[in-house]
Rosetta silent file (secondary structure, phi, psi, omega in degrees, C-alpha in Angstrom):
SEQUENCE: XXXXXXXXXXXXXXXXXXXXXXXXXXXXXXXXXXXXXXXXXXXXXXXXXXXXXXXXXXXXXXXXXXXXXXXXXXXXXXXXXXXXXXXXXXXXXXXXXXXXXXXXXXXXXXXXXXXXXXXXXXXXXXXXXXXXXXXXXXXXXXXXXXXXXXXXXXXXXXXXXXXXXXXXXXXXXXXXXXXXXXXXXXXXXXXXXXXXXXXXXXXXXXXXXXXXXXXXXXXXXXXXXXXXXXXXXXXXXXXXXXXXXXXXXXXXXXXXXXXXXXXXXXXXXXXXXXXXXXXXXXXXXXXXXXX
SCORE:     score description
SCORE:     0.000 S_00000001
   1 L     0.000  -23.890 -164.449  -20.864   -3.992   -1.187 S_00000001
   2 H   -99.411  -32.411  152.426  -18.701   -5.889    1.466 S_00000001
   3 H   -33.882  -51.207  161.009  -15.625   -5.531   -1.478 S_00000001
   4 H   -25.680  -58.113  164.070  -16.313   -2.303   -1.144 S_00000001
   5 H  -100.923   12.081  136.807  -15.861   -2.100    2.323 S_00000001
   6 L  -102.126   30.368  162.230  -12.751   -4.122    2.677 S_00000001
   7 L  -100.933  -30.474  164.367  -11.211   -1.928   -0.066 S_00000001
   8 H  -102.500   10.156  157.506  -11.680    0.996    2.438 S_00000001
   9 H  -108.968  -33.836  167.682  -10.913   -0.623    5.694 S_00000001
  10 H   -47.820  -88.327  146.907   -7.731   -1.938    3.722 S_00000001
  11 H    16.833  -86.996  162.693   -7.134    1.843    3.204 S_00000001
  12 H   -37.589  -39.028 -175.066   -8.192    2.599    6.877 S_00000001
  13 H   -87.122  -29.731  177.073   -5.401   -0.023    8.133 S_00000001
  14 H   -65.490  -52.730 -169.266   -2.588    1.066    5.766 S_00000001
  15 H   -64.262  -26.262  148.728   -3.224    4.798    7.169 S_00000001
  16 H   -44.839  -60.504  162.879   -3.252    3.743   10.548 S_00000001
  17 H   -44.056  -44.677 -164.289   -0.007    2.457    9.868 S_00000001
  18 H   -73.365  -49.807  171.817    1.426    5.084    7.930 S_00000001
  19 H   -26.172  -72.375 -160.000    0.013    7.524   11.168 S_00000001
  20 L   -94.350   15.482  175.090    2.085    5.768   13.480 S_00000001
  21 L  -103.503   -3.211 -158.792    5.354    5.122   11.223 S_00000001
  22 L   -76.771  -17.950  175.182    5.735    8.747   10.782 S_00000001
  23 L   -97.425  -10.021 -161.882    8.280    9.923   12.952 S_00000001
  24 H   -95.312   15.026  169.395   10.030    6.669   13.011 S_00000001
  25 H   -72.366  -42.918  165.516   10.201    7.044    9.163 S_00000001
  26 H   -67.906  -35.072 -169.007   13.213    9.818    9.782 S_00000001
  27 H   -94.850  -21.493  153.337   15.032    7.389   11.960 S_00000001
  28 L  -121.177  161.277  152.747   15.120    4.015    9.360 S_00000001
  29 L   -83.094  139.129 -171.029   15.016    3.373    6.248 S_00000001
  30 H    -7.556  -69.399  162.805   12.674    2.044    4.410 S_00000001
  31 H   -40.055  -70.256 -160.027   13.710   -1.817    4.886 S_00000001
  32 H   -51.733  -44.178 -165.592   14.846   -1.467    8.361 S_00000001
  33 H   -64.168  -50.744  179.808   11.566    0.389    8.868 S_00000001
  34 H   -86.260  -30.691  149.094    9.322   -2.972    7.445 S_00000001
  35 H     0.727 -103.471  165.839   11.585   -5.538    8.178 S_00000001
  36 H   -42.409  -38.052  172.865    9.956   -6.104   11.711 S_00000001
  37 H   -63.511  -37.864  157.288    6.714   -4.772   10.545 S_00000001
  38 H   -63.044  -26.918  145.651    6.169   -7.429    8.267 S_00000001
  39 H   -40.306  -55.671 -146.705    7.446   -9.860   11.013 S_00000001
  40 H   -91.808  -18.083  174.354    5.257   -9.207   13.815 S_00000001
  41 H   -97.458  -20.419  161.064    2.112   -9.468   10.417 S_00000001
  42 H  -110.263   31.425  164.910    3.230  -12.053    9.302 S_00000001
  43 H   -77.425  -43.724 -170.612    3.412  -14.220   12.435 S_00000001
  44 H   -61.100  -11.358  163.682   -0.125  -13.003   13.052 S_00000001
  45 L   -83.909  -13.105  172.659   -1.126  -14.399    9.500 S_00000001
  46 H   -95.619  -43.170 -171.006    0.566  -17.869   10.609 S_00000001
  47 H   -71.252  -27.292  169.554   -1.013  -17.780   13.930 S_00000001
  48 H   -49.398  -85.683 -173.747   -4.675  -17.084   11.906 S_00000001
  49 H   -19.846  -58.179 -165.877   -4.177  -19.805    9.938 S_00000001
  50 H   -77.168  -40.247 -166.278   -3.669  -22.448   12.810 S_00000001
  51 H  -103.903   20.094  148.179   -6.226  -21.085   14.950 S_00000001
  52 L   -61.469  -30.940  161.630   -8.574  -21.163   12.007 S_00000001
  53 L    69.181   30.631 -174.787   -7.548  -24.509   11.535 S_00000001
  54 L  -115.624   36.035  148.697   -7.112  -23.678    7.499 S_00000001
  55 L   -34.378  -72.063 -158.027   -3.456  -25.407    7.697 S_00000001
  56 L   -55.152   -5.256 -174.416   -4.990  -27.964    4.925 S_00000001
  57 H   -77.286  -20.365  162.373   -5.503  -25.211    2.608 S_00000001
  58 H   -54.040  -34.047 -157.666   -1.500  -24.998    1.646 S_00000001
  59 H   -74.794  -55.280 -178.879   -1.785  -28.584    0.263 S_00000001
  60 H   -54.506   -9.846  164.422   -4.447  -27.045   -2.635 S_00000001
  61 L   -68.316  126.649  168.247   -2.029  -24.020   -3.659 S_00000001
  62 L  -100.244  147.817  165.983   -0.693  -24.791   -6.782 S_00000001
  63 H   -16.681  -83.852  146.276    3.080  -24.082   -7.821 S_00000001
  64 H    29.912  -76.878 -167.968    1.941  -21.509  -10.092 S_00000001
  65 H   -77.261  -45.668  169.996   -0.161  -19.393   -7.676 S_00000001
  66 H   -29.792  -64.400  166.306    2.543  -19.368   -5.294 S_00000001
  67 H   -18.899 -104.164 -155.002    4.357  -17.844   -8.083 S_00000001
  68 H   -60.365   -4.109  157.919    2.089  -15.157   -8.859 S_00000001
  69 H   -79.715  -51.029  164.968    1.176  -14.845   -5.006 S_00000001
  70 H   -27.143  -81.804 -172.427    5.080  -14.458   -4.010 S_00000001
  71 H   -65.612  -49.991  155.738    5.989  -12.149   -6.991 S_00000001
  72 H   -41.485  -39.188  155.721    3.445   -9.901   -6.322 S_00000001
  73 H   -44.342  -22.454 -143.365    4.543   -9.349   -3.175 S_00000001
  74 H  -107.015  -32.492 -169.378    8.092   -9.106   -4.061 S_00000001
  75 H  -102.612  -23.541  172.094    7.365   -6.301   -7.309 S_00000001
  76 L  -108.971  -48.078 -178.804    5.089   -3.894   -5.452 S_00000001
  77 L   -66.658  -18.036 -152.917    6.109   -4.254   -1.912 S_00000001
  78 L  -115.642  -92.857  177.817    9.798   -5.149   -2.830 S_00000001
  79 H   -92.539   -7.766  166.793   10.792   -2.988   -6.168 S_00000001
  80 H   -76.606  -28.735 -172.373    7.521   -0.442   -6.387 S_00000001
  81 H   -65.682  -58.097  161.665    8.332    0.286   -2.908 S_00000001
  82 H   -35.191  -99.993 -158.848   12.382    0.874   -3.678 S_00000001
  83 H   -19.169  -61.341 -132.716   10.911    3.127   -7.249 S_00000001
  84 H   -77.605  -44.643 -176.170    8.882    5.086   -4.903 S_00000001
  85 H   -66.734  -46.734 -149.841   11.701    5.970   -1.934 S_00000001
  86 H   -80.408  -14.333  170.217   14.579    6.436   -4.231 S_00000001
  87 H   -89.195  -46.635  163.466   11.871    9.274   -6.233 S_00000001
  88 H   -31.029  -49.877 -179.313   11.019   10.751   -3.094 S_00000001
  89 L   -62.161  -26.834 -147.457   14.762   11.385   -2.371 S_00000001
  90 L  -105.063  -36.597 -171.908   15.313   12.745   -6.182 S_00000001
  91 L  -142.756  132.293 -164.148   11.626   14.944   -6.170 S_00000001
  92 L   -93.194 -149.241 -159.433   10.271   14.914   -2.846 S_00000001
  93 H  -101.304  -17.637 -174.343    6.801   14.425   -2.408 S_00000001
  94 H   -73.812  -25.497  163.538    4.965   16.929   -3.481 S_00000001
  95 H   -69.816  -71.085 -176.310    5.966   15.981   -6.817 S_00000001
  96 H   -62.521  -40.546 -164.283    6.399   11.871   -6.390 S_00000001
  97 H   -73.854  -70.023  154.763    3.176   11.226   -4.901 S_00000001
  98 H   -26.493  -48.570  171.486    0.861   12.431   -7.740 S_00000001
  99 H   -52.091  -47.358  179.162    2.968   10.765  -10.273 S_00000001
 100 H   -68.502   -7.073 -149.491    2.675    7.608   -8.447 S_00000001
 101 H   -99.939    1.053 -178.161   -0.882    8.316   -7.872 S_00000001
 102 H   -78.426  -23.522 -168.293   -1.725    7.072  -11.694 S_00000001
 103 L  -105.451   55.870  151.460   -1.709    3.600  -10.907 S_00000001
 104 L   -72.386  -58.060 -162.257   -5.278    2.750  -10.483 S_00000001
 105 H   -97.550   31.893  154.314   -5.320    3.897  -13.481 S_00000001
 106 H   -89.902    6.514 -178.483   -2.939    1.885  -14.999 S_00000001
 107 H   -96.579  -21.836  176.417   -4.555   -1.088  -13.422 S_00000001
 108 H   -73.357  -69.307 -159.081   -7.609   -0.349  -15.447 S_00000001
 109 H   -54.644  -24.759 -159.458   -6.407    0.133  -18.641 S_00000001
 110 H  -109.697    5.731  164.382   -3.925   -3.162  -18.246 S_00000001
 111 H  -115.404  -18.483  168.045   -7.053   -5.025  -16.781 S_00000001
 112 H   -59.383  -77.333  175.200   -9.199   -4.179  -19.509 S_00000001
 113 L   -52.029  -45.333 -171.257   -6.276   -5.516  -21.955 S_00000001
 114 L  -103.769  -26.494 -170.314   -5.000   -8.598  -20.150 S_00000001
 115 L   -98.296  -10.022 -167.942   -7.618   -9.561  -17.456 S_00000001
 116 L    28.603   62.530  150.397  -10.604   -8.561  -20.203 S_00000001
 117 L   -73.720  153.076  177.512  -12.608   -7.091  -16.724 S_00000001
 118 L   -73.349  116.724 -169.471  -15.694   -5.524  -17.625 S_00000001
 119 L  -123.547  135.866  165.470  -14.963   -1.477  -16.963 S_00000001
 120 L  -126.706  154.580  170.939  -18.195    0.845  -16.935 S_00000001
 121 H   -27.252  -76.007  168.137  -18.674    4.901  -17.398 S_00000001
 122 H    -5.575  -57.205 -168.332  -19.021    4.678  -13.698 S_00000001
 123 H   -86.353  -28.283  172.907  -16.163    3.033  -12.938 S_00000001
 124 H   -59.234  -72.820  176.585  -13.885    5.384  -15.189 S_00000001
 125 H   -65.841  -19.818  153.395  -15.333    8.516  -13.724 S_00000001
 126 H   -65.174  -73.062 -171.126  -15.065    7.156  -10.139 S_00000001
 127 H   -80.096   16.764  175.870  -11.540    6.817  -10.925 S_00000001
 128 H   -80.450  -32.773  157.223  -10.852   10.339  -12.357 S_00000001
 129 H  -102.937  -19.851  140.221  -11.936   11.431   -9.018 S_00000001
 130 H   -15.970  -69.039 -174.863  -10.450    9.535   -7.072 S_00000001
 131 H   -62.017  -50.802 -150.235   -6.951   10.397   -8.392 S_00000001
 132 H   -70.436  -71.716  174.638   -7.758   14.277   -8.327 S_00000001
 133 H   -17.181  -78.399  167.607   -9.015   13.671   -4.578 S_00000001
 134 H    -2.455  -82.384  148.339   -6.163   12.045   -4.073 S_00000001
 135 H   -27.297  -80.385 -179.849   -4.106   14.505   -5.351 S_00000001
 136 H   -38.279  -68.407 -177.308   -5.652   17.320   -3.992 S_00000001
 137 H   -74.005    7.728  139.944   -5.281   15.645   -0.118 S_00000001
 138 L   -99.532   21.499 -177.097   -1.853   15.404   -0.462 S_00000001
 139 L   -84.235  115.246 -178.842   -1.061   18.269   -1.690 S_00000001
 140 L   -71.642  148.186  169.977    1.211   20.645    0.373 S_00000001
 141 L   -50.474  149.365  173.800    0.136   24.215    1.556 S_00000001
 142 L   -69.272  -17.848 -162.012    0.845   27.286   -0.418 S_00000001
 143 L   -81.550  -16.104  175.753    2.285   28.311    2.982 S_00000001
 144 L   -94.045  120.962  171.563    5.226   25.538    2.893 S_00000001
 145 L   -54.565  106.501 -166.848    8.288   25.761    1.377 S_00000001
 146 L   -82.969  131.607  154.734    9.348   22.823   -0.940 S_00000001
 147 L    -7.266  144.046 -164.158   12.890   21.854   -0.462 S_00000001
 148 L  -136.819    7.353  154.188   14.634   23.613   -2.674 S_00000001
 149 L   -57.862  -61.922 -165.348   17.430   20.420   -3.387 S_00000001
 150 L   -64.221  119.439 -174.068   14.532   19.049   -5.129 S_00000001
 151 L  -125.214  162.224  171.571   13.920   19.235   -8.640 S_00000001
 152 L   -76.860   90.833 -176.786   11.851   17.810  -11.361 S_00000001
 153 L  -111.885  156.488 -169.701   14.187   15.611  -13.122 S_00000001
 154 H   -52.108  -28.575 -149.382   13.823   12.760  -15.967 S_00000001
 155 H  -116.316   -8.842  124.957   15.189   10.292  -13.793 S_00000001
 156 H   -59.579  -39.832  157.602   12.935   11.340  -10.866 S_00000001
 157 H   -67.463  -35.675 -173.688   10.087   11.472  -12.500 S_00000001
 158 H   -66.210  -42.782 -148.894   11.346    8.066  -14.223 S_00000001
 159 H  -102.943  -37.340  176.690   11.502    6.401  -10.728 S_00000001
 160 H   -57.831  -63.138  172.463    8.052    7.602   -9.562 S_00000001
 161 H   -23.442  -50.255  167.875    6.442    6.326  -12.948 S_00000001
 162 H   -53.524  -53.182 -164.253    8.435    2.746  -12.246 S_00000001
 163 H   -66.369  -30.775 -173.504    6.813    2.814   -8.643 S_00000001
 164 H   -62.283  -53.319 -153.054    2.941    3.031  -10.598 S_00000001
 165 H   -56.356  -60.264 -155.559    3.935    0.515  -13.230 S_00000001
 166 H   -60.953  -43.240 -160.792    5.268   -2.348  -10.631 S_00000001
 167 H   -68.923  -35.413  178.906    2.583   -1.373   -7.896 S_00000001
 168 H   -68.614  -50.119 -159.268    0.132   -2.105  -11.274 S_00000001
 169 H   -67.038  -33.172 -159.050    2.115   -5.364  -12.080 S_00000001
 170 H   -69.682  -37.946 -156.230    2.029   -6.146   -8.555 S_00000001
 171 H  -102.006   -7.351  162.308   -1.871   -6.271   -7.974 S_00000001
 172 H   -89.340  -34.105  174.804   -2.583   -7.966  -11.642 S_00000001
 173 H   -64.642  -28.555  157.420   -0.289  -10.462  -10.655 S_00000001
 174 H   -21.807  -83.530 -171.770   -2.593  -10.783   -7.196 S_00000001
 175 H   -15.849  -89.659  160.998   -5.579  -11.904   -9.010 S_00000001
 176 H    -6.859  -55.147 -158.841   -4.352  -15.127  -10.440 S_00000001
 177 L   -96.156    3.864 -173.648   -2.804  -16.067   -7.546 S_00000001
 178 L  -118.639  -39.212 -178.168   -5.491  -15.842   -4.678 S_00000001
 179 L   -29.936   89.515  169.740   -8.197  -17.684   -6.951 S_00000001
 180 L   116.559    9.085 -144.796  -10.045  -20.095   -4.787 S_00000001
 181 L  -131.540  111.705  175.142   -8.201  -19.593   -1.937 S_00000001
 182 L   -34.581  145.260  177.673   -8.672  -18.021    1.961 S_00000001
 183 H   -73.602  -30.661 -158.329   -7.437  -14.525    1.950 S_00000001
 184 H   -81.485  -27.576 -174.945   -5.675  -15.622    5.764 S_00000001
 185 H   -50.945  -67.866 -175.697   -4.062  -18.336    3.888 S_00000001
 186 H   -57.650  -27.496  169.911   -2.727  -16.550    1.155 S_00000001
 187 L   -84.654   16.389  153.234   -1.263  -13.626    3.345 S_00000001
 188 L  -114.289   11.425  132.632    0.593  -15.887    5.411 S_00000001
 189 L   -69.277  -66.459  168.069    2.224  -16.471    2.347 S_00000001
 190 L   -27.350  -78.903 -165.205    2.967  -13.546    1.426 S_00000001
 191 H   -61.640  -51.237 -173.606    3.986  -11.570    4.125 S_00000001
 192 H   -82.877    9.836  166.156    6.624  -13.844    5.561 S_00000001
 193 H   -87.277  -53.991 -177.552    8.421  -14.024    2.464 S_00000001
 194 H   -66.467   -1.370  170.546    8.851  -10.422    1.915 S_00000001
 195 H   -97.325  -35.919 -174.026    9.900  -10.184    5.421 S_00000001
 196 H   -91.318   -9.569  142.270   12.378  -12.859    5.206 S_00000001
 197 H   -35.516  -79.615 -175.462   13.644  -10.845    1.930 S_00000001
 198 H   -61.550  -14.718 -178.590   14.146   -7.578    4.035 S_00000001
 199 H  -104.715  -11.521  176.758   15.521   -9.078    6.840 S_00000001
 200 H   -79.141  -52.219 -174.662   18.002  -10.795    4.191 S_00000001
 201 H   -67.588  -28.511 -149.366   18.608   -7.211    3.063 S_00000001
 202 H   -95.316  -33.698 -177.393   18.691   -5.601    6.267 S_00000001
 203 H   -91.336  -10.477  158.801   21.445   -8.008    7.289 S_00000001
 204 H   -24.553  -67.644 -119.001   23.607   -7.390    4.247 S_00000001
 205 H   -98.907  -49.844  125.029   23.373   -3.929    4.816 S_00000001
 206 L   138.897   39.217  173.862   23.840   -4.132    8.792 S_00000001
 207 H   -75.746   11.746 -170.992   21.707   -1.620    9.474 S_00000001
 208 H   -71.600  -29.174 -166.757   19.992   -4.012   12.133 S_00000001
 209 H   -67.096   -7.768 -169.971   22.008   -2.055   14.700 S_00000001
 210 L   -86.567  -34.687 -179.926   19.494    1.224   14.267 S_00000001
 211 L   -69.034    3.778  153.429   16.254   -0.750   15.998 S_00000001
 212 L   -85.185   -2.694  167.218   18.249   -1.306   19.152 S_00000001
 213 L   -92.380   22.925  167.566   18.733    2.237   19.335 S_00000001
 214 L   -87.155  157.865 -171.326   14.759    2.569   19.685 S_00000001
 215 L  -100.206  162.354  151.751   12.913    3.548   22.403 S_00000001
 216 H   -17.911  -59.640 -159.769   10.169    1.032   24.279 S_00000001
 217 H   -87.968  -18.526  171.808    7.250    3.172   23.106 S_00000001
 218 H   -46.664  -51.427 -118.477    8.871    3.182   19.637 S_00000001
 219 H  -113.668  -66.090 -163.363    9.586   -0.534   19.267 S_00000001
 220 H   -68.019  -11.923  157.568    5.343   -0.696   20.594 S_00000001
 221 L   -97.356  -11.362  168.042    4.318    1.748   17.789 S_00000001
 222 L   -66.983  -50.590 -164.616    6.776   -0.175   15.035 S_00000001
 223 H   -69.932  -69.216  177.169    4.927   -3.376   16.169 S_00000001
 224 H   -65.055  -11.387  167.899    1.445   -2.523   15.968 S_00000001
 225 H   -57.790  -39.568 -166.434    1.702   -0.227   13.299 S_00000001
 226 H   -75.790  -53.721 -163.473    2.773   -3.802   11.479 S_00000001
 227 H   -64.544  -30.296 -171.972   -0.397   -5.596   12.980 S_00000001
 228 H   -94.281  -39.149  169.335   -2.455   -2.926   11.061 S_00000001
 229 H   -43.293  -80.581 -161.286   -0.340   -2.471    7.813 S_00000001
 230 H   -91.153    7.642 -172.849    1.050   -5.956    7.262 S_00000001
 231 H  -107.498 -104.714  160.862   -1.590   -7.701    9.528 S_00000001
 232 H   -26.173  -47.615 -172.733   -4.819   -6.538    9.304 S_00000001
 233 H   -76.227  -49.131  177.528   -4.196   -4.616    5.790 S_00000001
 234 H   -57.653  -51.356 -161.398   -2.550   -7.693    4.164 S_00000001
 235 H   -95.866  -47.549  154.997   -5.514   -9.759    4.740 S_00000001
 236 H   -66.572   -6.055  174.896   -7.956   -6.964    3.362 S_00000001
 237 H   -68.830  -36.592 -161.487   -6.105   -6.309    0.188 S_00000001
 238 H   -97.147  -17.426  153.857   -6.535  -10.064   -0.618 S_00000001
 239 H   -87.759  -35.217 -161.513  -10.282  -10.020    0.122 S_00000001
 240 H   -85.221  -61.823  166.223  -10.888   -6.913   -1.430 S_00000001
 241 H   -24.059  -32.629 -150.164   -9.012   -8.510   -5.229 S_00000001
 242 H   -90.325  -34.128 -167.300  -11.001  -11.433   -4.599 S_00000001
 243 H  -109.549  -43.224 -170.936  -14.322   -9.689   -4.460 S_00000001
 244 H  -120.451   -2.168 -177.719  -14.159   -6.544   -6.877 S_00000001
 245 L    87.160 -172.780  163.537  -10.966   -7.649   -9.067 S_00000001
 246 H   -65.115  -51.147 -169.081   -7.820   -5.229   -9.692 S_00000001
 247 H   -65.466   -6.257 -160.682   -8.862   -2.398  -10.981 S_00000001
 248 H   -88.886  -47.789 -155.974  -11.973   -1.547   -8.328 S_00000001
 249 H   -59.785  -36.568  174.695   -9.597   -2.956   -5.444 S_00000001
 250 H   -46.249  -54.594 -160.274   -6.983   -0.551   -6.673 S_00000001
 251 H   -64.945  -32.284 -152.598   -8.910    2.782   -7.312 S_00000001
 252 H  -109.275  -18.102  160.530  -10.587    2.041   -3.459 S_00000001
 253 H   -67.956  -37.291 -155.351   -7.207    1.073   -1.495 S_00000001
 254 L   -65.900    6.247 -167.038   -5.625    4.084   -3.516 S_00000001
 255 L   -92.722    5.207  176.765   -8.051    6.246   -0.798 S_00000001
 256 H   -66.907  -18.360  154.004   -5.512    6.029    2.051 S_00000001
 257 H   -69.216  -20.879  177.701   -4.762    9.463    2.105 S_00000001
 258 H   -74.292  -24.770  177.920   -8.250   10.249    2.603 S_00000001
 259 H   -99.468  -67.242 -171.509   -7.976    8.407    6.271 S_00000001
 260 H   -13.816  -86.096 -136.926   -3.969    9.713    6.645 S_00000001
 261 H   -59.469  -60.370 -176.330   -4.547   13.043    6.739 S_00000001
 262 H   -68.944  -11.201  151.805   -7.640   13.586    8.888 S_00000001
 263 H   -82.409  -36.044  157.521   -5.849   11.169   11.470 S_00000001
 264 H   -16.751  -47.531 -173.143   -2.956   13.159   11.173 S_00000001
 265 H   -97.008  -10.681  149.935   -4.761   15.839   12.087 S_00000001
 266 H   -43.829  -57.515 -162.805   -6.514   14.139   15.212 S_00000001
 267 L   -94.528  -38.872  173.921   -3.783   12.171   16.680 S_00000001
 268 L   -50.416  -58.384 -164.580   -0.749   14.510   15.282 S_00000001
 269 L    78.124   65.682 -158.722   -2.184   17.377   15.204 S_00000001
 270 L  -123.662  153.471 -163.927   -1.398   18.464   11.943 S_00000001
 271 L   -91.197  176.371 -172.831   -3.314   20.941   10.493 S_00000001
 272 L  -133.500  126.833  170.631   -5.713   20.055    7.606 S_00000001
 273 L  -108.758  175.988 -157.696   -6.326   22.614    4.783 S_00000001
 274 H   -53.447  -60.268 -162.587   -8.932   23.555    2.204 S_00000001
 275 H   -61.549   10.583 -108.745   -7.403   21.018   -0.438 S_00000001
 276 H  -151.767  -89.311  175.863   -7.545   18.421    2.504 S_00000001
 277 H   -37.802  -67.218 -155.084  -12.011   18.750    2.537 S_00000001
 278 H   -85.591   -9.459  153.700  -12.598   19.105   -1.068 S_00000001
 279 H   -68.514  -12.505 -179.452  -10.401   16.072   -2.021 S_00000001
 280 H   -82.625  -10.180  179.229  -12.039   14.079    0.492 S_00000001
 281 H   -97.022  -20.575  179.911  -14.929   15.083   -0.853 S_00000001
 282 H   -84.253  -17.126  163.973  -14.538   14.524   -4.916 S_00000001
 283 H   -53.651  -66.623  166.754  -13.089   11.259   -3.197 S_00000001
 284 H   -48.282  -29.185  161.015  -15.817   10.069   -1.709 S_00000001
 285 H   -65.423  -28.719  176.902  -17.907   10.813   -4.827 S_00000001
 286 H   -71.243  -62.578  146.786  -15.589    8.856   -6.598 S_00000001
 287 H   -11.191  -42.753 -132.358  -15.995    5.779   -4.529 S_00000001
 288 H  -116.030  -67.640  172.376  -19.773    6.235   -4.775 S_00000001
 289 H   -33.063  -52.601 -155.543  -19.414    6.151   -8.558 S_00000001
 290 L   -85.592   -8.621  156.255  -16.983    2.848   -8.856 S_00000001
 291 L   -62.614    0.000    0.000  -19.803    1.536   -6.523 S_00000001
């Protein structure tokens, strides 16, 4: 049960995040946009550590799991993340987001095969609603007009697919690498690597010059938006593997649209539609099931 519920406060913390990145999502790009965010989580995953006093637990990481802690970061957060923007640009969302939305259940079938987890009827049919939920609460109104740049092309479709597979490889690669190990530890691994990636990228690119054109109240929703994502979120992702394995921890993170939207429509004010209730509701059933 308490995997359970840090697979849906992991969830709860991404969508918090995602809430309060949303306008500043039109003004950077992706990188520029996490760069800092991943900064300000993963000092707060260094500062855990110390005042946790779980320093000695780096000496008991083996080569290895670094590996497979590292490279997971760096393959879902790094290139599923990349797959996922560059299909958004090519098929926008209404399109990319369902596609991308398969890989729970490509964490099952490829956890089944390689991880030989134990999968039940339950757990199957939890995640068949799940996705549909899923689906369903992202799903744009018949009343909105999709871009009409956007089309369903192989090589859109191609890029979305790529973000499922690496986002799968990403969270099988998890497993391995957290075994035996504090969750605060391992995400103050994590986090400041992929941040010192992106901040590598960001200065290539020189795009560093768009956050000083931010406002105060920006710069204070950029930060904490990071403390919940890349903070908070980072540190329940790595208890929730740890406790229910990849495929449950997938199917039950994969529920962040189910918190998005109806904050959206609190703090935003966005409106919430029909498909909005009944995915949260075959969602919630799903959940109940993989429970």
């Amino acid at each position: 049960m308490l995997g359970v519920l840090a697979g849906l406060m992991t969830a709860l913390s991404w969508a918090v995040g995602s809430v309060m990145m949303r306008d500043l999502s039109r003004k950077l790009d992706p990188v520029t946009l996490n760069a800092p965010r991943t900064l300000v989580g993963g000092l707060l995953m260094m500062a855990l550590v110390f005042m946790t006093r779980q320093q000695g637990g780096f000496a008991s990481i083996t080569p290895l799991q670094i590996l497979f802690m590292v490279g997971s970061m760096l393959v879902g957060g790094g290139i599923g993340e990349a797959f996922y923007v560059t299909s958004l640009s090519r098929i926008g969302v209404a399109r990319a987001f369902p596609i991308a939305s398969i890989y729970p259940a490509l964490t099952l079938v490829l956890g089944v095969l390689i991880l030989t987890e134990i999968v039940s009827l339950g757990i199957v049919a939890g995640l068949m609603l799940v996705i549909v939920g899923v689906v369903l609460i992202s799903r744009i109104s018949s009343g909105v007009v999709i871009d009409p740049h956007y089309q369903t092309t192989a090589g859109g479709v191609s890029f979305a697919l790529g973000a499922a597979a690496f986002w799968t490889i990403s969270i099988l690669m998890l497993a391995p690498g957290i075994e035996g190990h504090s969750a605060v530890v391992v995400s103050s691994i994590r986090v400041p690597i992929l941040s010192l990636v992106l901040w590598a990228i960001v200065a290539v690119r020189g795009t560093w010059h768009h956050l000083l054109k931010l406002t105060p109240r920006e710069w204070a929703l950029l930060l904490v938006g990071g403390l919940f994502g890349w903070g908070l979120g980072s540190i329940l992702f790595v208890v929730t593997v740890s406790l229910v394995g990849p495929t449950q921890a997938a199917i039950l993170t994969s529920t962040s649209p189910m918190f998005a939207l109806p904050l959206s429509a609190v703090l935003l004010r966005e409106r919430v539609n029909v498909h909005v209730w009944v995915g949260t509701a075959l969602t919630i059933c799903g959940i109940i099931l993989v429970t």
